[in-house]
TINUFI-866161 format. One line per field, with one value per residue (C-alpha): y, x, z; residue number from 1; residue in one letter. Coordinates in nm, 2 decimals, decimal comma. Last residue first. Example, Ala and Ser with C-alpha at 12.3 -4.5 7.8 and 13.67 -1.06 7.14 Angstrom:
BEGIN
v = [-0,11|-0,45]
u = [1,37|1,23]
w = [0,71|0,78]
num = [2|1]
residu = [s|a]
! end
This chain:
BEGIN
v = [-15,77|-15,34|-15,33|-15,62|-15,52|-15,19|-15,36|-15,57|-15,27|-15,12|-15,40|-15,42|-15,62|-15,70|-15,92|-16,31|-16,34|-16,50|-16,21|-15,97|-16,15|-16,19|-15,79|-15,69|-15,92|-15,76|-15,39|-15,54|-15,69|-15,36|-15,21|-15,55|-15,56|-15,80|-16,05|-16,11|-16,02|-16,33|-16,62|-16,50|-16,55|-16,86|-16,89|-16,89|-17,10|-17,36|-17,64|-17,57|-17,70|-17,53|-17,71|-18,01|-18,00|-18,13|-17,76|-17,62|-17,92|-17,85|-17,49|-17,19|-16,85|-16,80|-16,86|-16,53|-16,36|-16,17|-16,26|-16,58|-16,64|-17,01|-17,11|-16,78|-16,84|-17,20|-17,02|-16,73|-16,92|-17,00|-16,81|-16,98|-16,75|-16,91|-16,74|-16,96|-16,98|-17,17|-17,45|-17,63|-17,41|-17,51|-17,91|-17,78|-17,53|-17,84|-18,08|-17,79|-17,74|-18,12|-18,11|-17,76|-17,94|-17,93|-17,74|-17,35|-17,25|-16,85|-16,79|-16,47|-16,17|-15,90|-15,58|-15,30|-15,31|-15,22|-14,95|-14,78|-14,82|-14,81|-15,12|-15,42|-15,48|-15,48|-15,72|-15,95|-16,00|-16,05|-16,27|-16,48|-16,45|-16,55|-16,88|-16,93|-16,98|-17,14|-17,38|-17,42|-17,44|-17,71|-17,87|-17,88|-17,98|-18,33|-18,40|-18,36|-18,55|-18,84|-19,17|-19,25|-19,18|-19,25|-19,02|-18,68|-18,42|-18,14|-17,88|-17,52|-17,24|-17,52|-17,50|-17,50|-17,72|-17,97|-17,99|-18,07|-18,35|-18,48|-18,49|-18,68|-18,96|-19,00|-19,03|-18,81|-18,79|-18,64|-18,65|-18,26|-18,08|-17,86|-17,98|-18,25|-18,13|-18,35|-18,37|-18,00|-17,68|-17,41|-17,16|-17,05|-16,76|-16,64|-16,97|-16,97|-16,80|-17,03|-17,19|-17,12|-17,41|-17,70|-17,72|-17,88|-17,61|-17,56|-17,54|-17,37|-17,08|-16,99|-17,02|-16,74|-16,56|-16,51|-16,32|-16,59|-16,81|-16,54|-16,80|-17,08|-16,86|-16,71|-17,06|-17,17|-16,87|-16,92|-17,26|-17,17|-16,96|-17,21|-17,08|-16,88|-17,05|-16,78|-16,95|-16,68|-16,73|-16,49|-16,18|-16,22|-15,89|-15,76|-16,05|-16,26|-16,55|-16,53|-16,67|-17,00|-17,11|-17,46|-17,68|-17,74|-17,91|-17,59|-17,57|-17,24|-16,99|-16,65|-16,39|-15,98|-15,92|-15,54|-15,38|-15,08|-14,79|-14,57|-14,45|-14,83|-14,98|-14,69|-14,76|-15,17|-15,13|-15,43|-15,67|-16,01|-16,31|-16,49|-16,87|-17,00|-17,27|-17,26|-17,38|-17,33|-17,42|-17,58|-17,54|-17,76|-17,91|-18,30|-18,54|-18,38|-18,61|-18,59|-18,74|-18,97|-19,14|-19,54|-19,55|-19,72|-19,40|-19,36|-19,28|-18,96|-18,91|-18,53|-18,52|-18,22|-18,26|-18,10|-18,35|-18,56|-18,29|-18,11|-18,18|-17,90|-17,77|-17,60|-17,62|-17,29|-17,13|-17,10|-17,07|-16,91|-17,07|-16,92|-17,17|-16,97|-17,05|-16,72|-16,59|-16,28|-16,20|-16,24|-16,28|-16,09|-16,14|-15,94|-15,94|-15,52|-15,52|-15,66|-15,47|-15,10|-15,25|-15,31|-15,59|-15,60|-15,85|-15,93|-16,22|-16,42|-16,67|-16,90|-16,95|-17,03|-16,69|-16,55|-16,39|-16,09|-15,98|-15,98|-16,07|-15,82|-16,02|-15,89|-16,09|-16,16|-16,40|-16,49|-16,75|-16,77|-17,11|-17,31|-17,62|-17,73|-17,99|-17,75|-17,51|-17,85|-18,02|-17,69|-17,59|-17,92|-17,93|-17,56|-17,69|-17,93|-17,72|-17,44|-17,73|-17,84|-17,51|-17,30|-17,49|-17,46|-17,11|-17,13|-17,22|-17,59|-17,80|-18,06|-18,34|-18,37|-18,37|-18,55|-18,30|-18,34|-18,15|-18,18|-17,87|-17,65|-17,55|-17,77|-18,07|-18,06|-18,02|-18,35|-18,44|-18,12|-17,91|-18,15|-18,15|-17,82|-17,75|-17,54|-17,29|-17,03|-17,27|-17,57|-17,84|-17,90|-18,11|-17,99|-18,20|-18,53|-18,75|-18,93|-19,15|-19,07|-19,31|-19,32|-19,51|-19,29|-18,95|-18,73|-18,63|-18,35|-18,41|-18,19|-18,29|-18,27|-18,53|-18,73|-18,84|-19,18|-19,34|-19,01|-18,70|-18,40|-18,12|-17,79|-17,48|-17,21|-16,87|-16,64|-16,33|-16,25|-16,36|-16,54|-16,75|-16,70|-16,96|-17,26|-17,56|-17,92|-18,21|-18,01|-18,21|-18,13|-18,31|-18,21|-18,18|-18,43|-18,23|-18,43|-18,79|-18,94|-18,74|-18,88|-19,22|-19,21|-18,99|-19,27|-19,55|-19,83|-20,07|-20,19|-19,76|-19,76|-20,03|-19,91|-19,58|-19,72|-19,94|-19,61|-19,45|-19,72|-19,71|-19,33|-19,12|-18,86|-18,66|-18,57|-18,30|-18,00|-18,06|-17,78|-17,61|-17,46|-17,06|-16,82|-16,67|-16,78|-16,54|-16,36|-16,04|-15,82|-15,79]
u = [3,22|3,17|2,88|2,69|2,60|2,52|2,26|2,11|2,05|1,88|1,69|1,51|1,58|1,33|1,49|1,49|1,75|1,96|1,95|2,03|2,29|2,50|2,40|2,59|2,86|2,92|2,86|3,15|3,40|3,37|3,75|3,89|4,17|3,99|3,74|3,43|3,64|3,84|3,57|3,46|3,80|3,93|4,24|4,20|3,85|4,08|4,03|3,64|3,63|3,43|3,06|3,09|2,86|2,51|2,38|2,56|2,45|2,08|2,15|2,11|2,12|1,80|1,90|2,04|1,72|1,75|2,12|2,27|2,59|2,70|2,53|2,53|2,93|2,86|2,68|2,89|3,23|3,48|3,84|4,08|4,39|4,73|5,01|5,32|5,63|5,43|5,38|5,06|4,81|4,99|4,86|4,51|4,45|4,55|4,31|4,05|4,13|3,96|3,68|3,58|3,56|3,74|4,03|4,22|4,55|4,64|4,97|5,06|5,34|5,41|5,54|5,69|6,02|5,81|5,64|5,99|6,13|6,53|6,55|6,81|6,85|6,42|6,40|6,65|6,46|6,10|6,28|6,36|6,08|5,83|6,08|6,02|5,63|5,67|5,83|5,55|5,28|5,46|5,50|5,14|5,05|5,27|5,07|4,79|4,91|5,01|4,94|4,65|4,43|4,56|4,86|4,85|5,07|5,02|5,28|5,26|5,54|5,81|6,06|5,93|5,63|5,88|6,05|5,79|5,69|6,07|6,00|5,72|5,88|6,16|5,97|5,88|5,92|5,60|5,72|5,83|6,04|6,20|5,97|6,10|6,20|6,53|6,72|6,78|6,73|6,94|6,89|6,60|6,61|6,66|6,49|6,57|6,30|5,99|5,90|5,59|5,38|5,41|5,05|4,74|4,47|4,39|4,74|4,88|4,57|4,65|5,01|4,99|4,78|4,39|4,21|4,16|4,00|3,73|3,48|3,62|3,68|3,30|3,19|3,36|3,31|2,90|2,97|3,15|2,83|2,56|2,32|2,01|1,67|1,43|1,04|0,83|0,42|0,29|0,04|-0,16|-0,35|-0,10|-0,21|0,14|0,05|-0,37|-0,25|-0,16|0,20|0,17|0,46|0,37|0,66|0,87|1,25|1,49|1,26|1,48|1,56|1,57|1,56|1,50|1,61|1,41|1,53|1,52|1,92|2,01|1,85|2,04|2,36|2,31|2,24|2,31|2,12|2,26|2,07|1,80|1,76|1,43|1,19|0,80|0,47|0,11|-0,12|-0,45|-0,79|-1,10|-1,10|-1,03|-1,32|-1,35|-1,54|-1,48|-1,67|-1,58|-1,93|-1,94|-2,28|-2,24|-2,00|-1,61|-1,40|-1,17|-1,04|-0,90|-0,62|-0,42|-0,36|-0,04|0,16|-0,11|-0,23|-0,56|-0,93|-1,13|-1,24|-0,95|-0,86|-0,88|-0,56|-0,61|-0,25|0,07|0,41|0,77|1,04|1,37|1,72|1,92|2,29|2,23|1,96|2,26|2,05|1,99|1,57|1,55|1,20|1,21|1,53|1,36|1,02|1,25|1,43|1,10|1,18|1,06|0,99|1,17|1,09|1,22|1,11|1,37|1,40|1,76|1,87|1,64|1,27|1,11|0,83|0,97|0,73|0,65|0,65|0,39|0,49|0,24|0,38|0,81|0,91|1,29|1,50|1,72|1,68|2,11|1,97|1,80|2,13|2,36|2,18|2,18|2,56|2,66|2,49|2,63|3,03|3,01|2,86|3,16|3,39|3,42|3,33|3,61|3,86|3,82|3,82|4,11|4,35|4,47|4,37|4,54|4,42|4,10|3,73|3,49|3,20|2,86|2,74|2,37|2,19|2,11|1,79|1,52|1,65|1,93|1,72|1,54|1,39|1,35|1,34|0,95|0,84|0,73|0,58|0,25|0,19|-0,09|-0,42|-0,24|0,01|-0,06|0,22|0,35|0,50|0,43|0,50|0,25|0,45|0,50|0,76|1,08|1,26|1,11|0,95|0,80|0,43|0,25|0,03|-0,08|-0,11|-0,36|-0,32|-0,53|-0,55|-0,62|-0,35|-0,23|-0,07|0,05|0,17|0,37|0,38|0,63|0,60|0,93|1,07|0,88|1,24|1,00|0,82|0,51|0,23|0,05|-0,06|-0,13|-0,42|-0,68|-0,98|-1,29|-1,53|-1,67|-2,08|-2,13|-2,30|-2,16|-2,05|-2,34|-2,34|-1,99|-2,07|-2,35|-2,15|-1,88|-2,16|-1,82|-2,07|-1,82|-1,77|-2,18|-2,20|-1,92|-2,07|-2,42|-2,25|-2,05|-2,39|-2,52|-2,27|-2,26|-2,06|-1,81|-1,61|-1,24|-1,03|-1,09|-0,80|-0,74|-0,43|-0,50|-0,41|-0,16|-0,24|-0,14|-0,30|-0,01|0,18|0,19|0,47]
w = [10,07|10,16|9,92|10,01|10,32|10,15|9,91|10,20|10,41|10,08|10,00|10,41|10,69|10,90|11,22|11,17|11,50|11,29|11,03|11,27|11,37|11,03|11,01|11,32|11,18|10,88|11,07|11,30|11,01|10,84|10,89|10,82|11,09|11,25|11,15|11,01|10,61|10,79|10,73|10,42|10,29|10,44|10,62|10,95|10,90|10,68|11,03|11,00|10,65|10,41|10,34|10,08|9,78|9,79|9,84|9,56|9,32|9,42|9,30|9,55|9,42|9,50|9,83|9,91|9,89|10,21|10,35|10,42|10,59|10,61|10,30|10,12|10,13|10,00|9,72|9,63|9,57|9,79|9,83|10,07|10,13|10,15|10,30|10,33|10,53|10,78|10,56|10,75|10,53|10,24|10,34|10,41|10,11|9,86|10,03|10,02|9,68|9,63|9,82|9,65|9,31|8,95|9,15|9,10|9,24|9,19|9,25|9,35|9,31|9,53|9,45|9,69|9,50|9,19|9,32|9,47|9,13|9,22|9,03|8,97|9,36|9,42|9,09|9,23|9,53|9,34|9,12|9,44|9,59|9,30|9,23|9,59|9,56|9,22|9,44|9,73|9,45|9,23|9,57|9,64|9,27|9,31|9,63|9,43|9,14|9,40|9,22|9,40|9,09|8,77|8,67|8,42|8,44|8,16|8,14|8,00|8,00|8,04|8,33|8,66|8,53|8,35|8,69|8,88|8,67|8,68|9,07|9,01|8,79|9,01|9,33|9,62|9,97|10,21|10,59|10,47|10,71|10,38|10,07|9,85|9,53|9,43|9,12|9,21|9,05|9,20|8,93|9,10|8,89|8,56|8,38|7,97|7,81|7,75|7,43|7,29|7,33|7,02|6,84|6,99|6,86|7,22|7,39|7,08|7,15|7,47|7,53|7,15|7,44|7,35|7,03|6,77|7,11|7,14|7,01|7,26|7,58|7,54|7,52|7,83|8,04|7,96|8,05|8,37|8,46|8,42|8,14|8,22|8,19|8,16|8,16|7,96|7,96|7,74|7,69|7,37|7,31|7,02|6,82|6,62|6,92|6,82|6,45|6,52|6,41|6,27|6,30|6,61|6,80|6,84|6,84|6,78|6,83|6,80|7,09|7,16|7,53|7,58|7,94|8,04|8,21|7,97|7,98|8,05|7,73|7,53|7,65|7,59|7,21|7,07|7,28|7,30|7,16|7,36|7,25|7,19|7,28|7,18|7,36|7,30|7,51|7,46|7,48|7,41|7,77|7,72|7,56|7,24|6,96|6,57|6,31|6,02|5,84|5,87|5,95|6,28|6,41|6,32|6,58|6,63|7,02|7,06|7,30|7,10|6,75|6,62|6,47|6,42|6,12|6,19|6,06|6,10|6,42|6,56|6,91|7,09|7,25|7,63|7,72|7,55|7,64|7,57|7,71|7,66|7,74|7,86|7,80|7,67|8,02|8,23|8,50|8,83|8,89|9,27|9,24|9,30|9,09|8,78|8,84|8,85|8,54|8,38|8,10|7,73|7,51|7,15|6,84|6,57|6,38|6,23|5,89|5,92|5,76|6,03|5,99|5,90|6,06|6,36|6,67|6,97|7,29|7,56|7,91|8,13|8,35|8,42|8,52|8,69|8,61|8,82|8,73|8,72|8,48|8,22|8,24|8,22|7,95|7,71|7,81|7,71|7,36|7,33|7,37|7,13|6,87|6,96|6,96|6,58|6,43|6,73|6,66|6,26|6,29|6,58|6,34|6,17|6,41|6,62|6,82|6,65|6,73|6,54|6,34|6,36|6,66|6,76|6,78|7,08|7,27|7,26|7,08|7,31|7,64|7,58|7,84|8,07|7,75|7,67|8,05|8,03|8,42|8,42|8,68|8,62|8,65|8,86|8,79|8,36|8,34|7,97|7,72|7,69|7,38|7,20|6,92|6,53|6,42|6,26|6,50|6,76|6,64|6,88|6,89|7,19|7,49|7,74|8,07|8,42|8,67|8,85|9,18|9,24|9,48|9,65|9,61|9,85|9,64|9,72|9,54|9,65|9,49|9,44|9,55|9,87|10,10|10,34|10,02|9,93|9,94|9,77|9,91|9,80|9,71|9,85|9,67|9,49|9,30|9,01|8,97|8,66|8,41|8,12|8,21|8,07|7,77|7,71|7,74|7,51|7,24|7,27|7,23|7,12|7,25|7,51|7,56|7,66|7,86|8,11|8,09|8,19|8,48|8,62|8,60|8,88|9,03|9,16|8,96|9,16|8,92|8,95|8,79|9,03|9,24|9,46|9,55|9,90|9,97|9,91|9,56|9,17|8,99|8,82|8,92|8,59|8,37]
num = [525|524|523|522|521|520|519|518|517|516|515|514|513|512|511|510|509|508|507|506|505|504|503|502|501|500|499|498|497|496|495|494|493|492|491|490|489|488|487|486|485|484|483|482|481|480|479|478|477|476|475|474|473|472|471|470|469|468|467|466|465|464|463|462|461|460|459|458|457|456|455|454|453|452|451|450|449|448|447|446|445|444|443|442|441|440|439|438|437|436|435|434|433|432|431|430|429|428|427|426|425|424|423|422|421|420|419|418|417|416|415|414|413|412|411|410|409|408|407|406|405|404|403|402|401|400|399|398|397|396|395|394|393|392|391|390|389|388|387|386|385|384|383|382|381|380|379|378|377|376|375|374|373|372|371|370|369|368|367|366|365|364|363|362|361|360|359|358|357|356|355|354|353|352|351|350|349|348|347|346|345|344|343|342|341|340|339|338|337|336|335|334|333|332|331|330|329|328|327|326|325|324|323|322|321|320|319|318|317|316|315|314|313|312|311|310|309|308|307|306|305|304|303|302|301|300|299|298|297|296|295|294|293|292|291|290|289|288|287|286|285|284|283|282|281|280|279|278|277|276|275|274|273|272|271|270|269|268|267|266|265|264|263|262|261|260|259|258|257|256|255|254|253|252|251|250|249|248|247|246|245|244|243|242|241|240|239|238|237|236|235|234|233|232|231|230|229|228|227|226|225|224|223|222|221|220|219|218|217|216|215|214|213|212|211|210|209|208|207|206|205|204|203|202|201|200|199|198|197|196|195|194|193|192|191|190|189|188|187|186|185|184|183|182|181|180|179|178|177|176|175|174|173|172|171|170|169|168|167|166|165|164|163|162|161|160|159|158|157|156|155|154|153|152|151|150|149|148|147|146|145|144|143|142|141|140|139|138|137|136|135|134|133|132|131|130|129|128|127|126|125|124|123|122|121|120|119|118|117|116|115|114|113|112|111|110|109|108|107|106|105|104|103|102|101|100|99|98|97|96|95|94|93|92|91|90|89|88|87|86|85|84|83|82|81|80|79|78|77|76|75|74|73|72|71|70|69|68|67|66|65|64|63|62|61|60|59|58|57|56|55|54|53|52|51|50|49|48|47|46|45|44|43|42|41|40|39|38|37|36|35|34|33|32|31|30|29|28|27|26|25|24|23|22|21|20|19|18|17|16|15|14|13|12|11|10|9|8|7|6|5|4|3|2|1]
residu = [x|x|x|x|x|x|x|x|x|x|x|x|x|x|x|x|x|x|x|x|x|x|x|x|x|x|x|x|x|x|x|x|x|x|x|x|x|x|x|x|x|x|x|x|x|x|x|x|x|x|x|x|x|x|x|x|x|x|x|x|x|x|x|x|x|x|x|x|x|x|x|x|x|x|x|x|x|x|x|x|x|x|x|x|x|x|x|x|x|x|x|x|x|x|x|x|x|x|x|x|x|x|x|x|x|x|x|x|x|x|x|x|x|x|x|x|x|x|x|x|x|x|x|x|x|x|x|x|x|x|x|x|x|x|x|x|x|x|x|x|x|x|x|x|x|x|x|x|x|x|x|x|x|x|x|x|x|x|x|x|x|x|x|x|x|x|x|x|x|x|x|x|x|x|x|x|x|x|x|x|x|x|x|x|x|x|x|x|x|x|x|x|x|x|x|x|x|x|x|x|x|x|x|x|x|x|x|x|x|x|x|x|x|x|x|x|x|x|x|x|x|x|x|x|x|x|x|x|x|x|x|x|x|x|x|x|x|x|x|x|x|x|x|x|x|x|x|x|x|x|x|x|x|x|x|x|x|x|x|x|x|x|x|x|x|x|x|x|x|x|x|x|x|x|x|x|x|x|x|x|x|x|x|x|x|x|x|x|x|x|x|x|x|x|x|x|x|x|x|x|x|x|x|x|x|x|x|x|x|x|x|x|x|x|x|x|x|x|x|x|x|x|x|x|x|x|x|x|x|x|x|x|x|x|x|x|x|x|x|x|x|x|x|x|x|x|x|x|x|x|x|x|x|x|x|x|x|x|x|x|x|x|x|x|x|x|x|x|x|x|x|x|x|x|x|x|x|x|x|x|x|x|x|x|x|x|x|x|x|x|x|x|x|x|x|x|x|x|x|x|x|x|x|x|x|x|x|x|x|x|x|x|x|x|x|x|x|x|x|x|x|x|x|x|x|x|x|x|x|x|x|x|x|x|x|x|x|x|x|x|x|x|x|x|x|x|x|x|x|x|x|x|x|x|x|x|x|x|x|x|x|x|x|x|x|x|x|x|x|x|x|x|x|x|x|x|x|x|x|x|x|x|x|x|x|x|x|x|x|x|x|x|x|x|x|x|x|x|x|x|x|x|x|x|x|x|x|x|x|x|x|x|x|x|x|x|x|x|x|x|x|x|x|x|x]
! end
């Protein structure tokens, strides 16, 4: 990979030609006559007019380019075009926005994402199934079409220039081709790229590929205009710059032989094309010359967990696997503890009283090894989750009391047990954090993720990991600061809570701070 063209400085629009009116008439005349070769020598030679229309420069961190645009009535824009089918049509379809020499933006994954990247499941779901086989053939489709949308939507993808991709010969089962590049460790760490490169999206592009002459099918013909002239004989007239790119989407697959990758210091990304537009490959791709365009587009992290969870499903829990494939859950063993289960589960000083329905949910959850409580909202299924919390709570210290009198295992009388309490959003398990935060005789602990930590404290490059949905969400809530992880690690007794700080105001102050510092602030979190 070499560092690509694209330098601090103005972004120039070299697309528009001033005519004076009186050449603007003689065009004018020349396309009502249907004179295209007229009206195209007229144009030719034109001195083009240029116009800062943005700006281009580095960002603080160094890792990535910014490119901003300023546009106005008349600008023009530079595109490539492509075909799509609609209702069994051929129809111009855009594909790339052309946004300077260097930086082009595909437009075609944006849209349509599935097409791109996935396939389009077939198969209903059920409400049982018979193993995890059929589970996983109904869902596993289901599951990539929503990893696709959500990778493209989350926009969070790294581009990489230069690449040299070495194509197989052979080709998949599918007839796909197939391809592999390879990645600098030393460059990855120096741009500060962490992906997990088996989980990746690919939009491979190639620029400056010649048009062809001859005559070329509509699904591949590029902004060419075709007329016939007064003696009826077909010719062909470019009006657009007589290059094109070529653009590809794959899907990486995981590299088989990670021991060896680390040992040399390289990292290989093998990957197929699963969707390309052109039909025709053309032949300067497969030349060892070409050096390509690669836009990684890794997959969200919870959809990665998802489909790992669904094609691993044969190997989980027997709880695991009847909860997916909808058969009965393993019973539980009769309850050892808390054997003092009461109609009622109100919490001790509680102004929060419960119904019948609720309490009954609490008991099923107490009881059963997997409960589902469902309620519109307003019905209390928070409130009801609190409690569950607060009595799982003293189930855990009970069995952790008999435990201590049944053994003379100093380890084991020493050991705690958790509950781990998981939301859909950090709104919500901030609710939940508040109202155990108020029970005195528990110990909650508020654990974020890495973006709205990097919000509060950032370090060099910490905004890459940024999505637009991370920055919309809610910020932690001053009144859970006791209680909430990368609050306390700044506090006393944590044995690094000054060096963390020392570096929190080093970075307010805007101070040089170099990888290594950042890699050992890191190292004690």
């Amino acid at each position: 990979m070499k560092e690509h063209s694209l330098q601090k400085g103005p972004l120039l629009n070299r697309s528009v030609t001033l005519l004076g009116s009186q050449t603007w008439q003689e065009v004018l005349v020349a396309i009502r006559n249907e004179d295209f070769e007229k009206a195209v020598s007229l144009l030719k030679g034109k001195e083009l007019h240029q116009r800062a229309m943005g700006w281009i420069q580095k960002s603080r961190c160094l890792h990535y380019v910014e490119v901003s645009l300023d546009l106005k009535a008349g600008d023009a824009l530079q595109f490539q075009l492509t075909t799509d089918v609609c209702r069994g049509f051929l129809v111009p379809f855009v594909q790339l926005w052309c946004v300077t020499p260097g930086f082009d933006v595909c437009l075609q994954h944006t849209e349509k994402p599935i097409d791109c990247f996935s396939a389009y499941a077939t198969l209903p779901s059920k409400d049982r199934y018979k193993n995890a086989a059929e589970y996983n053939k109904v869902w596993m489709l289901m599951s990539a079409m929503e990893s696709a949308s959500c990778a493209v939507a989350e926009n969070d993808s790294i581009v990489l220039q230069d690449v040299e991709i070495k194509w197989a010969e052979q080709r998949t089962s599918k007839g796909q081709l197939q391809g592999s590049f390879v990645l600098n460790k030393t460059c990855l760490e120096e741009c500060s790229i962490e992906v997990d490169f088996s989980h990746c999206y690919l939009c491979i592009r190639l620029a400056g590929l010649k048009l062809q002459r001859e005559e070329e099918s509509l699904s591949h013909s590029l902004q060419n205009l075709t007329f016939l002239n007064k003696g009826r004989s077909e010719s062909k007239l470019v009006v657009d710059p007589d290059t094109y790119t070529w653009v590809a989407h794959g899907v990486t697959e995981e590299f088989s032989d990670e021991e060896r990758s680390e040992r040399s210091g390289q990292r290989t990304m093998n990957f197929y094309i699963h969707y390309m537009s052109m039909e025709n490959i053309p032949v300067e791709i497969l030349k060892a010359s070409a050096r390509f365009t690669v836009e990684l587009i890794p997959k969200t992290l919870p959809d990665v967990r998802k489909e790992k969870a669904i094609w691993k499903l044969h190997h989980a829990s027997e709880l695991a696997k009847s909860i997916a494939l909808g058969h009965e859950p393993p019973k539980r063993g009769r309850c050892k503890y808390l054997s003092y289960l009461l109609r009622s589960f109100d919490i001790p000083n509680s102004k929060r009283e419960l119904n019948e329905s609720q309490n009954q949910a609490i008991l099923n959850a107490l009881r059963k090894s997997f409960t589902l409580i469902q309620g519109p909202p307003g019905t209390g299924k928070t409130v009801v989750g609190t409690h569950i919390v607060y009595w799982f709570y003293k189930l855990n210290e009970e069995s952790v009391e008999k435990e201590k009198m049944l053994s003379s295992d100093e380890e084991t009388a020493k050991g705690k047990k958790c509950i781990l309490y998981c939301g859909p959003s950090n709104k919500s398990v901030d609710f939940v954090a508040e109202m155990l935060m108020k029970m005195t005789i528990l110990k909650p602990l508020r654990v974020y993720g890495e973006a709205i930590e990097a919000m509060e404290y950032p370090y060099p490059g910490s905004n890459r990991h940024l999505s637009r949905k991370a920055l919309r969400d809610a910020k932690p809530k001053k009144e859970l600061s006791a209680i909430i992880l990368h609050h306390r690690i700044r506090r006393p007794p944590n044995p690094h809570w000054r060096g963390i700080c020392n570096f929190d105001s080093r970075m307010r102050n805007e101070e040089q701070i170099t990888e290594e510092e950042t890699k050992n602030h890191l190292l004690p979190l």
